[in-house]
C-alpha positions as a Markdown table, in Angstrom:
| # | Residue | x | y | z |
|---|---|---|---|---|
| 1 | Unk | 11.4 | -9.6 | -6.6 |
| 2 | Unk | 14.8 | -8.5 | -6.0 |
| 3 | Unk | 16.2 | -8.4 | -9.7 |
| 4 | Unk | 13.1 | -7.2 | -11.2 |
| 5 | Unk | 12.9 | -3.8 | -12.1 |
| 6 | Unk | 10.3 | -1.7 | -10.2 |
| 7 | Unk | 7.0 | -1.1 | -11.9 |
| 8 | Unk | 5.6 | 2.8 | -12.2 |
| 9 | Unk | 1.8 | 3.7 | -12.3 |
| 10 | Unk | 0.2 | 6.9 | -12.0 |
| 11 | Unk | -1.5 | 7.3 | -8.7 |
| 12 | Unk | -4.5 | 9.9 | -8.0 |
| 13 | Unk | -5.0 | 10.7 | -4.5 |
| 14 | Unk | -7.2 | 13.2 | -2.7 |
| 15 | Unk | -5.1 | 15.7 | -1.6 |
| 16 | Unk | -5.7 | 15.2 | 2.6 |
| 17 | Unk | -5.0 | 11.5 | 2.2 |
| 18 | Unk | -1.4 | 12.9 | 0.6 |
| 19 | Unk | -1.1 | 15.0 | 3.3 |
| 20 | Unk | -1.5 | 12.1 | 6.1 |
| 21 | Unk | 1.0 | 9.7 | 4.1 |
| 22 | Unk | 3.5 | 12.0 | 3.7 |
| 23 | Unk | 3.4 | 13.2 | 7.0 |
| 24 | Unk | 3.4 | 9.6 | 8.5 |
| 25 | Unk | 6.6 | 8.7 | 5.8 |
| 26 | Unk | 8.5 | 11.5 | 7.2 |
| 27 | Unk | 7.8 | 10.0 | 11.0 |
| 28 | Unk | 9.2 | 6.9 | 9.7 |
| 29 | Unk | 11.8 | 8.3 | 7.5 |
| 30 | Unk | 10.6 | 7.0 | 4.5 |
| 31 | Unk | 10.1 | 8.7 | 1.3 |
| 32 | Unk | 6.4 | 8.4 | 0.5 |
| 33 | Unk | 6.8 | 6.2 | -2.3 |
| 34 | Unk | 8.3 | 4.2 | 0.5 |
| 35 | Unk | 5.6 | 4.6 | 2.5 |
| 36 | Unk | 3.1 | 3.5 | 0.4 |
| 37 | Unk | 5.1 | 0.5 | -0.7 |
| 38 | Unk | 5.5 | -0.7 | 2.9 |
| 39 | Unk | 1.7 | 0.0 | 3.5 |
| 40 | Unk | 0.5 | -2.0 | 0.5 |
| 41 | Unk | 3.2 | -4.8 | 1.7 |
| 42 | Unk | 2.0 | -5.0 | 5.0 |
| 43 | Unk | -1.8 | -5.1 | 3.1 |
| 44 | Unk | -0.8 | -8.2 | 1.3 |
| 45 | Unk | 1.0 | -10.0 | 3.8 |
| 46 | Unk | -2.3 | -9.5 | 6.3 |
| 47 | Unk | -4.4 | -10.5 | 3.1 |
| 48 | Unk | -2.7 | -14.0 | 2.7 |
| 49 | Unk | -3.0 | -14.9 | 6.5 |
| 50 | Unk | -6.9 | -14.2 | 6.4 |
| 51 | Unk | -9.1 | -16.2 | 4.8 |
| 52 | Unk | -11.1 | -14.7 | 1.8 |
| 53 | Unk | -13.8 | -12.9 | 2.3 |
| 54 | Unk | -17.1 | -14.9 | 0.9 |
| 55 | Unk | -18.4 | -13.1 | -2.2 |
| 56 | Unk | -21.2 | -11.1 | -2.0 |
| 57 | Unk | -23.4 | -13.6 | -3.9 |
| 58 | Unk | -23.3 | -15.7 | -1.3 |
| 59 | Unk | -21.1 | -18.4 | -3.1 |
């Protein structure tokens, strides 16, 4: 991922939950675009050492 150029999305976010994420990114001295991508890393990584969820159809 290192040569690829970043991706850009718009992102709509209740205002409180903003609030929280950029107060936590400034504790961690991150920008909150930082923030968020470290959060949605650690997501994945904890996703992959799980194992799926069963579906809720029972299959």
């Amino acid at each position: 991922m290192a040569g690829e150029p970043r991706k850009s999305f718009l992102l709509r976010i209740d205002p409180k939950l903003w609030s929280e994420v950029e107060a936590w990114a400034q504790e961690d001295l991150r920008s909150v675009n930082g923030q968020i991508e470290f959060l949605l890393k650690q997501a994945v990584a904890r996703r992959k050492n799980q194992a799926p969820p069963a579906d809720e159809s029972g299959n």
